[in-house]
N, CA, C and O atoms as a GROMACS GRO file, in nm:
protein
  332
    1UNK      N    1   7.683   0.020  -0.365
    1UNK     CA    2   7.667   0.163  -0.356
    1UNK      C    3   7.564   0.195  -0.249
    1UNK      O    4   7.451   0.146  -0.248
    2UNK      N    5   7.611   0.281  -0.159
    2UNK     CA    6   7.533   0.298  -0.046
    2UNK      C    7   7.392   0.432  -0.095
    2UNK      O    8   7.404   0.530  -0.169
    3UNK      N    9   7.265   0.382  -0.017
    3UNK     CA   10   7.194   0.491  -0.022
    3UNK      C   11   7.183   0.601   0.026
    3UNK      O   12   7.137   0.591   0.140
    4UNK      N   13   7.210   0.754  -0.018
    4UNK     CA   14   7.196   0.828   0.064
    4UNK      C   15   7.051   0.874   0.178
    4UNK      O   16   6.944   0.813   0.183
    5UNK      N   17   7.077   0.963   0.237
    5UNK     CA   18   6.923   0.996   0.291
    5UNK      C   19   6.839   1.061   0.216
    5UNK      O   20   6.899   1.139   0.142
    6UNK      N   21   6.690   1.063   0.200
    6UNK     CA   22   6.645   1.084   0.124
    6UNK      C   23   6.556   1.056  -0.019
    6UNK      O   24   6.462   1.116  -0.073
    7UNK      N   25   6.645   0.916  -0.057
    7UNK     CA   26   6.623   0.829  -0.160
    7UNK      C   27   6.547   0.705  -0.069
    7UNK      O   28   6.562   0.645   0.037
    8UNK      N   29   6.437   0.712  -0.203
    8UNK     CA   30   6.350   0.552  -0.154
    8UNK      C   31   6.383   0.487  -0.196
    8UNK      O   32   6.419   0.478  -0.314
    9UNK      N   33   6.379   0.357  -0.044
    9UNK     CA   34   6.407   0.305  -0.080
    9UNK      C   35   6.306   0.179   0.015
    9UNK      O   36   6.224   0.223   0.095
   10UNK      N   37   6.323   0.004  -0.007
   10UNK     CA   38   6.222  -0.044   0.061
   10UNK      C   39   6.286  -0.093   0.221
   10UNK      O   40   6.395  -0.051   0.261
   11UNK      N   41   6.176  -0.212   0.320
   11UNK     CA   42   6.263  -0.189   0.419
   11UNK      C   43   6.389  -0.286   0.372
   11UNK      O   44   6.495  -0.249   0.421
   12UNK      N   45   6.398  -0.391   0.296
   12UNK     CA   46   6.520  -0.483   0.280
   12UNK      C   47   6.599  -0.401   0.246
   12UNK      O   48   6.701  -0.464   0.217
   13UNK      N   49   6.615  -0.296   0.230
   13UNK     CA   50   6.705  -0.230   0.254
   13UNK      C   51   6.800  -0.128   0.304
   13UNK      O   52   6.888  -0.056   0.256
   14UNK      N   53   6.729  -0.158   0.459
   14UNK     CA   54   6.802  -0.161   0.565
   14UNK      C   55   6.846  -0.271   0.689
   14UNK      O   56   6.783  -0.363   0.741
   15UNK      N   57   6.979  -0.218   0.710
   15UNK     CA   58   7.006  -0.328   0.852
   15UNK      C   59   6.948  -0.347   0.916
   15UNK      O   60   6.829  -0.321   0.896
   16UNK      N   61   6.993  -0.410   1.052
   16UNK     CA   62   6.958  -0.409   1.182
   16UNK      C   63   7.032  -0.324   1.233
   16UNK      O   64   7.152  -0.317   1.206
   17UNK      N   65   6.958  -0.229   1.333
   17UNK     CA   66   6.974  -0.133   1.367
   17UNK      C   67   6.975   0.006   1.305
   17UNK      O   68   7.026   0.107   1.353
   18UNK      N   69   6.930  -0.003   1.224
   18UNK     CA   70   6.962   0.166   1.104
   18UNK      C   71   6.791   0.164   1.117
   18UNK      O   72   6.706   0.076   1.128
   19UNK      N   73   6.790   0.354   1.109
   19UNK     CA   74   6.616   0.355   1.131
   19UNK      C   75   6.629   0.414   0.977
   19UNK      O   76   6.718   0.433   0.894
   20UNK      N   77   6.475   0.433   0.992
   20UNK     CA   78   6.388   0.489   0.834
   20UNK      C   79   6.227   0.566   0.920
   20UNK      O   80   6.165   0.564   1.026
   21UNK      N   81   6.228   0.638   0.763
   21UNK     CA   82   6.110   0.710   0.796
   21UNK      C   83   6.012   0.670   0.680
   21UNK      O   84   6.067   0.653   0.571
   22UNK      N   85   5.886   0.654   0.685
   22UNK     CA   86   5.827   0.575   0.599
   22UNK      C   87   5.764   0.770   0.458
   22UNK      O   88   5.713   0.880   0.478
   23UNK      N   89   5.799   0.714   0.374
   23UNK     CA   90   5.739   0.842   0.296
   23UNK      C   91   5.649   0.789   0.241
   23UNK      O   92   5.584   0.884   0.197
   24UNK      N   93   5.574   0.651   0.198
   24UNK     CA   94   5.400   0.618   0.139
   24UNK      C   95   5.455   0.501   0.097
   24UNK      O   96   5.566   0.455   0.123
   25UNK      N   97   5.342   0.443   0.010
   25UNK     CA   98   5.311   0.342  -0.006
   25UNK      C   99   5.331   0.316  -0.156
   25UNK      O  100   5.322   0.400  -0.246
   26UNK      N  101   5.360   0.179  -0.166
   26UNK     CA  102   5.372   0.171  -0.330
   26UNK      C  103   5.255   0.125  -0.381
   26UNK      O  104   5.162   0.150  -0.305
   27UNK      N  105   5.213   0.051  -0.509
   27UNK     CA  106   5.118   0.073  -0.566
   27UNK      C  107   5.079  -0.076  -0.524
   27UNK      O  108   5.125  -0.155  -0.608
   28UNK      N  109   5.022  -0.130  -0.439
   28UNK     CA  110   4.997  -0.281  -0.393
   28UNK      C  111   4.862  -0.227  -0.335
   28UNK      O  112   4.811  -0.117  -0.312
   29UNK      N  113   4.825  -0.374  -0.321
   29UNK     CA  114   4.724  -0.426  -0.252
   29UNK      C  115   4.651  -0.324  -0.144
   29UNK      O  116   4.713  -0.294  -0.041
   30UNK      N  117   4.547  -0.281  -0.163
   30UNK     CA  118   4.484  -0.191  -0.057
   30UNK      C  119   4.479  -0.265   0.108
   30UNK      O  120   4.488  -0.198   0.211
   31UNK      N  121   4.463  -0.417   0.104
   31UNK     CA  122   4.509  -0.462   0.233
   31UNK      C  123   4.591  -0.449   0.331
   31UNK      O  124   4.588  -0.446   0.454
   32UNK      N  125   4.691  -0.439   0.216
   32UNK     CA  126   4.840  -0.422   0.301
   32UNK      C  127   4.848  -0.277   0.371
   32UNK      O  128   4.883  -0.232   0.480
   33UNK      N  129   4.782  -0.215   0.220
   33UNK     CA  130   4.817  -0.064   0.302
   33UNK      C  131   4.738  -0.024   0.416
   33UNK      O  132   4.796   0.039   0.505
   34UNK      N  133   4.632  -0.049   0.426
   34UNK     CA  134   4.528  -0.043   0.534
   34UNK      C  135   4.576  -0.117   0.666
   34UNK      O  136   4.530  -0.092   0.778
   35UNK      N  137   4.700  -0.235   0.632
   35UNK     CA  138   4.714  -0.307   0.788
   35UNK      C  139   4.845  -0.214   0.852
   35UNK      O  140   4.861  -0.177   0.968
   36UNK      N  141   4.906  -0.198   0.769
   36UNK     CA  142   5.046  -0.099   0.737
   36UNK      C  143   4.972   0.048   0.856
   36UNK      O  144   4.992   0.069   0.976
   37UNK      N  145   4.897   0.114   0.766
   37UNK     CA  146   4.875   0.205   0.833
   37UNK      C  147   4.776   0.183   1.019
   37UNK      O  148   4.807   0.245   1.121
   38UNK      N  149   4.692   0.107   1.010
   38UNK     CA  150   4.666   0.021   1.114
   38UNK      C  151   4.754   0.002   1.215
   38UNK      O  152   4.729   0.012   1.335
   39UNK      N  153   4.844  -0.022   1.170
   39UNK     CA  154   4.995  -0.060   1.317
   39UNK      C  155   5.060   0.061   1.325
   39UNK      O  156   5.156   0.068   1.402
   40UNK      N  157   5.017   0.190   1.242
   40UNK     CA  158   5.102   0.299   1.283
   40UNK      C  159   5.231   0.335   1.243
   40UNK      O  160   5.323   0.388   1.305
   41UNK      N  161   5.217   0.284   1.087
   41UNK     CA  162   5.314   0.323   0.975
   41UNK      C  163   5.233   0.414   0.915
   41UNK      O  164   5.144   0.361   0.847
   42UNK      N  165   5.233   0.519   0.915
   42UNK     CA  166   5.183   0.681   0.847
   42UNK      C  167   5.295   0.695   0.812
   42UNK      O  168   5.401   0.639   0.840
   43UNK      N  169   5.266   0.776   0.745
   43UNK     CA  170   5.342   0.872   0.670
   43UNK      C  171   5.448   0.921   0.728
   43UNK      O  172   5.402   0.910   0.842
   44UNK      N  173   5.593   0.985   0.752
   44UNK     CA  174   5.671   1.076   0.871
   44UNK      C  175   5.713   1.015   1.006
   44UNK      O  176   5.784   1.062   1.096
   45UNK      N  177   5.636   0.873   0.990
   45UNK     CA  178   5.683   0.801   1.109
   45UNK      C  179   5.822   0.762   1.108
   45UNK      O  180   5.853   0.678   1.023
   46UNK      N  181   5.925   0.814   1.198
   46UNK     CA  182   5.985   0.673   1.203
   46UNK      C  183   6.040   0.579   1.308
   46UNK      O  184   5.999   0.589   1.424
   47UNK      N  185   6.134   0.484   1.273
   47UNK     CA  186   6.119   0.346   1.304
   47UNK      C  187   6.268   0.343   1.334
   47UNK      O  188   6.351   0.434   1.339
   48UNK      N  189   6.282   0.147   1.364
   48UNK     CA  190   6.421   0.116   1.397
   48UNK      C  191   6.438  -0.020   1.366
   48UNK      O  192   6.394  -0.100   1.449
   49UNK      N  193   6.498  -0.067   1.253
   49UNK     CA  194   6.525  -0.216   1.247
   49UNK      C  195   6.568  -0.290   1.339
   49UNK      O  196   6.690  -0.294   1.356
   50UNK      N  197   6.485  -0.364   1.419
   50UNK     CA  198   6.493  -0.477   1.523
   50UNK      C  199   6.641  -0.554   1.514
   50UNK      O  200   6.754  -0.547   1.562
   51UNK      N  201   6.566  -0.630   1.425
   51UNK     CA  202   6.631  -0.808   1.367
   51UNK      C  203   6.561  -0.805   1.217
   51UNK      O  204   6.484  -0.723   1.168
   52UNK      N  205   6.617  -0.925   1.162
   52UNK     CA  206   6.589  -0.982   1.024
   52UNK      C  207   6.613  -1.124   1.064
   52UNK      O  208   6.715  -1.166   1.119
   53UNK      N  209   6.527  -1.180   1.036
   53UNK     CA  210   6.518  -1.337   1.026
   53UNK      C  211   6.632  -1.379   0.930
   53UNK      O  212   6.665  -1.301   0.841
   54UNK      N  213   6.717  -1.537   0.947
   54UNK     CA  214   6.815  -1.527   0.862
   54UNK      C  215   6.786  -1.571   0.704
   54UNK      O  216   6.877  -1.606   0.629
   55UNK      N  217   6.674  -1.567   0.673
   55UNK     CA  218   6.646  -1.590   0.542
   55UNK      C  219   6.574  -1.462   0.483
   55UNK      O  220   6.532  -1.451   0.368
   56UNK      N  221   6.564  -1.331   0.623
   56UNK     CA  222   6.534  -1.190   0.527
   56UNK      C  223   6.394  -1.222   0.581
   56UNK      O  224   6.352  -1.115   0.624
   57UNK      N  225   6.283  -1.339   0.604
   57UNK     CA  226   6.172  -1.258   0.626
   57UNK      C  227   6.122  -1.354   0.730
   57UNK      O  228   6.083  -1.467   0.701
   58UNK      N  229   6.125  -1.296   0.879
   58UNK     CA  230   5.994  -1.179   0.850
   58UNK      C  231   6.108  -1.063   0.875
   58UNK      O  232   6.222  -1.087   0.834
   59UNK      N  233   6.077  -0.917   0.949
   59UNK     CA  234   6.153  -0.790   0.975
   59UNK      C  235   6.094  -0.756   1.115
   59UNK      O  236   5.974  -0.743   1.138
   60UNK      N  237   6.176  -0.745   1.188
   60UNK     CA  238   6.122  -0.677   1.333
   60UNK      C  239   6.155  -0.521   1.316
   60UNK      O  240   6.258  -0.485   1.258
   61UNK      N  241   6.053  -0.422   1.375
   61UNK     CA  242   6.149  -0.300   1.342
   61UNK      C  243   6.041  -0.262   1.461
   61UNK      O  244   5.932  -0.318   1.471
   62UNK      N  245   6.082  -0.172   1.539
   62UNK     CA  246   6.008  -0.092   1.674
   62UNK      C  247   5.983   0.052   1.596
   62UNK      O  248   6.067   0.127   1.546
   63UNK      N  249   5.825   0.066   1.602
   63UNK     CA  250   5.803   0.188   1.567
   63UNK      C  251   5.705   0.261   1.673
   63UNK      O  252   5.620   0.183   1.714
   64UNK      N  253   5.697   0.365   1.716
   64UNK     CA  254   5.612   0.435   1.825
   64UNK      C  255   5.599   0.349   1.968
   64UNK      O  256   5.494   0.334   2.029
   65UNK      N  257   5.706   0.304   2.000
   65UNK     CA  258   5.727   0.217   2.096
   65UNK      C  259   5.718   0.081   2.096
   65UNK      O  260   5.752   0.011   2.191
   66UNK      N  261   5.668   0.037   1.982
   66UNK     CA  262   5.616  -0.110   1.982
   66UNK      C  263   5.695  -0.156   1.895
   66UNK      O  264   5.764  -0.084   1.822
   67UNK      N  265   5.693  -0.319   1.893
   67UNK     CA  266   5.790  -0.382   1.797
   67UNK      C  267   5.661  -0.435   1.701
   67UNK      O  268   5.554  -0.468   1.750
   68UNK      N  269   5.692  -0.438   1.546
   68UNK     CA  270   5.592  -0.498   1.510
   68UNK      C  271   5.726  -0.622   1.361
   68UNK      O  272   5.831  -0.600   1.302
   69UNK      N  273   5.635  -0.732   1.368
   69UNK     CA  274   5.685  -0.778   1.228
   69UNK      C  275   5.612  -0.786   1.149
   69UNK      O  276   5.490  -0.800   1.143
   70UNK      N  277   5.761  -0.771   1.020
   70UNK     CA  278   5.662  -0.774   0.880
   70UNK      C  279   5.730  -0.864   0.796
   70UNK      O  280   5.853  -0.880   0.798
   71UNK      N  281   5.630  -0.937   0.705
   71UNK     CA  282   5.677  -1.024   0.639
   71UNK      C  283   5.662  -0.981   0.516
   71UNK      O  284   5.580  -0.893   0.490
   72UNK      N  285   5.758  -1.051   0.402
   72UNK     CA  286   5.832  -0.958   0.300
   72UNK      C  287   5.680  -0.930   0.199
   72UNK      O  288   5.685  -0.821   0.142
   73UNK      N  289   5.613  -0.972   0.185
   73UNK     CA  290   5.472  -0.916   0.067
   73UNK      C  291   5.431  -0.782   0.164
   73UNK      O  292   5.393  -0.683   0.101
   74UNK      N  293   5.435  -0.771   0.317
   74UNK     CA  294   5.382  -0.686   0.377
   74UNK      C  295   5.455  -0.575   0.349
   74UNK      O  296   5.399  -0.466   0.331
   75UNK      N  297   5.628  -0.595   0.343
   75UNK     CA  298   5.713  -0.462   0.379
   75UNK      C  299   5.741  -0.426   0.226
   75UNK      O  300   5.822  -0.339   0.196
   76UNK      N  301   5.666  -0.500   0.128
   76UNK     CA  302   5.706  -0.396   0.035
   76UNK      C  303   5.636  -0.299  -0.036
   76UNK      O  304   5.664  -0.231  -0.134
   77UNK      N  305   5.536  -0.309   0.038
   77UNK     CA  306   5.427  -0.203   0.029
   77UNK      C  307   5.503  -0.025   0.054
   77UNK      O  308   5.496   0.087   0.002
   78UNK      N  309   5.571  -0.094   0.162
   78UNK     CA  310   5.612   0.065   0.247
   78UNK      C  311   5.742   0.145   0.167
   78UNK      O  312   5.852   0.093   0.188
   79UNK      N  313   5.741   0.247   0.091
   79UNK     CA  314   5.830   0.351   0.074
   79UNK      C  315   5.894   0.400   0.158
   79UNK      O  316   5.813   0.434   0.244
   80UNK      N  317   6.003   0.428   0.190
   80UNK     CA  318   6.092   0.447   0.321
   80UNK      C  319   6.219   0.538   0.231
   80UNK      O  320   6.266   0.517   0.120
   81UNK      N  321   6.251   0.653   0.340
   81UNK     CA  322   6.366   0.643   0.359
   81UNK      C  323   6.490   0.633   0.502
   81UNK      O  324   6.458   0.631   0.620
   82UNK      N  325   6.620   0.628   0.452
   82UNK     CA  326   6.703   0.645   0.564
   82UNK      C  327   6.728   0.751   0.672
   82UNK      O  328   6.746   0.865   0.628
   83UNK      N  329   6.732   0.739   0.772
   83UNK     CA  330   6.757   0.845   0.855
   83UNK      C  331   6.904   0.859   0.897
   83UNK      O  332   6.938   0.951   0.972
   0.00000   0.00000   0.00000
């Protein structure tokens, strides 16, 4: 069952190539969220799934011009939805 727009969801669950907009953070580690927001995952940002490594982690996704990766304890910090 596909997600519509709107619904959170995390990044594994999106492709490569499908963007998202990040809506906050889940209830983890203040690290993460602090490195998260650090690289310029705020709030309203959004992004573009790169690549996926073929075992799912790490995640390339280009956000505000830059490519950044994240590896899966990192990306599930981030609340997202589809665009």
């Amino acid at each position: 069952m596909a997600q519509e727009t709107g619904e959170a969801l995390t990044l594994a669950g999106l492709k490569v190539g499908e963007s998202g907009r990040v809506l906050g953070y889940a209830k983890t580690e203040a690290v993460y969220r602090r490195r998260l927001l650090a690289m310029g995952l705020t709030p309203r940002t959004e992004f573009t799934v790169v690549r996926v490594a073929p075992l799912g982690d790490p995640v390339e996704i280009r956000v505000r011009g830059s490519a950044l990766t994240l590896r899966k304890d990192e990306a599930v910090a981030l609340r997202i939805e589809r665009c």
